[in-house]
Residue frames as qw, qx, qy, qz and C-alpha x, y, z in Angstrom:
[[0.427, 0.184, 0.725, -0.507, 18.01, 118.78, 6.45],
 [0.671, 0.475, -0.045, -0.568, 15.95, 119.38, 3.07],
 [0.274, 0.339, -0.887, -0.151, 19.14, 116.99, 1.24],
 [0.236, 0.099, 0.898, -0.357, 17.15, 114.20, 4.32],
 [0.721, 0.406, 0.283, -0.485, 13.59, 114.92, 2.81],
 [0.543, 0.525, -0.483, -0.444, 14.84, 114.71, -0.92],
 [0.144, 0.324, -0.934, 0.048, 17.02, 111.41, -0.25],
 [0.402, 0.065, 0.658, -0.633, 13.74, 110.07, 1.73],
 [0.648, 0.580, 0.122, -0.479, 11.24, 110.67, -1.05],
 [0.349, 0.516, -0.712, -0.323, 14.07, 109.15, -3.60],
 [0.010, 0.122, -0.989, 0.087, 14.03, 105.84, -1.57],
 [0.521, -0.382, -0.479, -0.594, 10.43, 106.07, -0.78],
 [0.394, -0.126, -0.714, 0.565, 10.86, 106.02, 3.15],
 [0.337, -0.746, -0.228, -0.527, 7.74, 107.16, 4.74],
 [0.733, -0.648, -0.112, 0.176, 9.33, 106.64, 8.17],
 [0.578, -0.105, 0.037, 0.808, 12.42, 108.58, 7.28],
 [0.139, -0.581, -0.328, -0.732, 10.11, 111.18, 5.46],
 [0.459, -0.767, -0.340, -0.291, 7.71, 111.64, 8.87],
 [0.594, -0.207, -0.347, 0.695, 11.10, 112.48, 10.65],
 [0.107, 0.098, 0.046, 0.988, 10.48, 115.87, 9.34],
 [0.205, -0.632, -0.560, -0.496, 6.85, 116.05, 9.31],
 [0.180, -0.284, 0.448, -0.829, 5.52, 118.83, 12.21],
 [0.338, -0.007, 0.798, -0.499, 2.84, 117.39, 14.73],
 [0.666, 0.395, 0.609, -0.171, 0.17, 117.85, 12.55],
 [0.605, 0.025, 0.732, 0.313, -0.02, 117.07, 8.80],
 [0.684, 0.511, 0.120, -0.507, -2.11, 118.87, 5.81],
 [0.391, -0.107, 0.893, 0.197, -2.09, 115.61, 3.47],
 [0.745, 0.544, -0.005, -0.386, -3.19, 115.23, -0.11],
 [0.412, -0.077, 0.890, 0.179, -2.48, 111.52, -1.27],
 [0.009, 0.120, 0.939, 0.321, -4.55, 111.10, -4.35],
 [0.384, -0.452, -0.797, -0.117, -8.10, 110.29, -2.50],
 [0.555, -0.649, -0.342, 0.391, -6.97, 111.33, 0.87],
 [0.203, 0.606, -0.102, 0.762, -7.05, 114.99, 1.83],
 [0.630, -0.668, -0.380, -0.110, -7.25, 115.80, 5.17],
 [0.101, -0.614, 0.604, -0.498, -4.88, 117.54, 8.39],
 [0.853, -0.416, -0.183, -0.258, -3.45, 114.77, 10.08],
 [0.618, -0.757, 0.194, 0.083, -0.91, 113.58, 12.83],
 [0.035, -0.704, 0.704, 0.084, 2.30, 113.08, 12.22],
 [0.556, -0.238, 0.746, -0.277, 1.36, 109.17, 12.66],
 [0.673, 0.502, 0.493, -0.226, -1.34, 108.89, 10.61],
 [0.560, 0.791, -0.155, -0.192, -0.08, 110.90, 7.79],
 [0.258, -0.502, 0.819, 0.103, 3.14, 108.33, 8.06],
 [0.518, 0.213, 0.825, -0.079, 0.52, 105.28, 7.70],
 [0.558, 0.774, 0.234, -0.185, -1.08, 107.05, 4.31],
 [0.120, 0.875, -0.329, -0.335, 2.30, 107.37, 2.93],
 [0.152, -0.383, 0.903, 0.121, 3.63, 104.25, 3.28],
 [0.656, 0.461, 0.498, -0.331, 0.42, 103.11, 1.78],
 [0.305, 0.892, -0.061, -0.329, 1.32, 105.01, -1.02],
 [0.237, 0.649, -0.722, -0.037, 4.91, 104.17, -1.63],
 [0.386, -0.105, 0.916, -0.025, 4.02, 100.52, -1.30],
 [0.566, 0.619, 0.453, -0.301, 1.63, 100.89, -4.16],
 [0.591, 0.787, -0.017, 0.177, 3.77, 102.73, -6.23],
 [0.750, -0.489, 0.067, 0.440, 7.25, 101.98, -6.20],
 [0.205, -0.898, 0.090, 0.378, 9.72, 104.61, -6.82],
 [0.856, 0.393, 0.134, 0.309, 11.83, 104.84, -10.18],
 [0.470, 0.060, -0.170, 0.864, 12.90, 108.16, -9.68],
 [0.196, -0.894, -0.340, 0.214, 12.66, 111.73, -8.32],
 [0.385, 0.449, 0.126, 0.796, 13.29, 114.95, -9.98],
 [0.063, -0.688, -0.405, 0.598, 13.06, 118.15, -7.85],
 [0.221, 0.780, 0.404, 0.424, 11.29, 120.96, -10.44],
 [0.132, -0.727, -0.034, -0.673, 11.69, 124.05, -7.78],
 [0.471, -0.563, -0.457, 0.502, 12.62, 124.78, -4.23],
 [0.034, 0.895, 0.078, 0.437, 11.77, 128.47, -3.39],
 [0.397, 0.198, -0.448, 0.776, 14.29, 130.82, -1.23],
 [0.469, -0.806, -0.100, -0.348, 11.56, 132.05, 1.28],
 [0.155, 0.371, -0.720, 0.566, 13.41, 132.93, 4.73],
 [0.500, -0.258, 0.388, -0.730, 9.98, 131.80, 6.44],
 [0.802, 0.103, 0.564, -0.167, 8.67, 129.00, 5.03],
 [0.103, 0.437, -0.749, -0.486, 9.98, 127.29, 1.61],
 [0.863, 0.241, 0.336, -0.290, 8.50, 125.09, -0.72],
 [0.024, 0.415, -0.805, -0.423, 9.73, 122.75, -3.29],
 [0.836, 0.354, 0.115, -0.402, 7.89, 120.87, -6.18],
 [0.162, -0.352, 0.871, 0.301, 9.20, 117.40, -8.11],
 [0.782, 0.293, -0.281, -0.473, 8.03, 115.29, -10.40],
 [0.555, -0.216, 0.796, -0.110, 8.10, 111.69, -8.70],
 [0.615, 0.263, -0.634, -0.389, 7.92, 108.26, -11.56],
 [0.490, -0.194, 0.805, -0.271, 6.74, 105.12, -9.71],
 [0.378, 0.079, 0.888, -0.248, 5.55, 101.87, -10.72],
 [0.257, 0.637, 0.726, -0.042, 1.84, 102.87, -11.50],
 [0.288, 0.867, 0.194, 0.357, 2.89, 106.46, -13.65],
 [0.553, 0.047, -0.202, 0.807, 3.97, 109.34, -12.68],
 [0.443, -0.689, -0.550, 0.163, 3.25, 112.08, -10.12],
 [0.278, 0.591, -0.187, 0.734, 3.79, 115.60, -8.86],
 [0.641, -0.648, -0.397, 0.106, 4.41, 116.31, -5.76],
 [0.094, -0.831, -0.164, -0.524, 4.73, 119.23, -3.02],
 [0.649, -0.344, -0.461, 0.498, 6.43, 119.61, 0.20],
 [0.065, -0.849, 0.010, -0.524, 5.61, 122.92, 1.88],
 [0.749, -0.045, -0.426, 0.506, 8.58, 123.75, 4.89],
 [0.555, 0.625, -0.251, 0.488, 8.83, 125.27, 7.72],
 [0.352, -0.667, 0.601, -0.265, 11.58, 125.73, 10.46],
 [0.134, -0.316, 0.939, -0.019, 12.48, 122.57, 9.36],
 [0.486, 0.153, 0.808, -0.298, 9.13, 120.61, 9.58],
 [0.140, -0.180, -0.628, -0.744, 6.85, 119.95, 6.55],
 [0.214, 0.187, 0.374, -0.883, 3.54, 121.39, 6.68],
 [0.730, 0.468, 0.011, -0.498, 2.21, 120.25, 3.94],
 [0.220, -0.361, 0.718, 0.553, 2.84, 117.72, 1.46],
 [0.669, 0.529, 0.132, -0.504, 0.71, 117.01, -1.73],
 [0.167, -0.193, 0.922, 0.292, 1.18, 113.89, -4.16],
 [0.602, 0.557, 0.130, -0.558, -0.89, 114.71, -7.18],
 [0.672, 0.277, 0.584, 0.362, -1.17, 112.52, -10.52],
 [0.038, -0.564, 0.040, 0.824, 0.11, 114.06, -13.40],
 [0.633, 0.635, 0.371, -0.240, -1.79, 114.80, -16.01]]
């Protein structure tokens, strides 16, 4: 399932990405921070990845938690280049966070 997020985020598929998201969202785009549905935080992504198209995606770190797991990459689009967060779990993302990098 995680291989589906990575492969998602490579292509820049917010509607393959929000397969995994859980009902609701915490979301940090940039600008936009906020807990939101599963919907919404679809529609702020694909903002996002129509703005800045994808060159590539490096994953930096996936922790071994048996509860929840995270994993950090270092995304290159278009307009620079970006780190970014994906907190997991049972499957769903809980979080995801798509910070410029400095």
């Amino acid at each position: 399932m995680k291989d589906n997020i990575l492969i998602a985020i490579k292509k820049g598929s917010s509607k393959n990405l929000a397969k995994y998201f859980n009902e609701n969202v915490e979301l940090l785009i940039l600008d936009k921070e906020d807990i939101y549905s599963k919907a919404q935080a679809e529609l702020i992504l694909k903002d996002f990845f129509i703005k800045n198209k994808i060159l590539k995606f490096k994953l930096i770190y996936k922790s071994k938690r048996k509860k929840a797991n995270y994993s950090i990459g270092e995304l290159t689009t278009s307009r620079g280049s970006f780190r970014i967060f994906f907190l997991l779990k049972k499957g769903k993302i809980y979080q995801l966070r798509i910070e410029r990098k400095i």
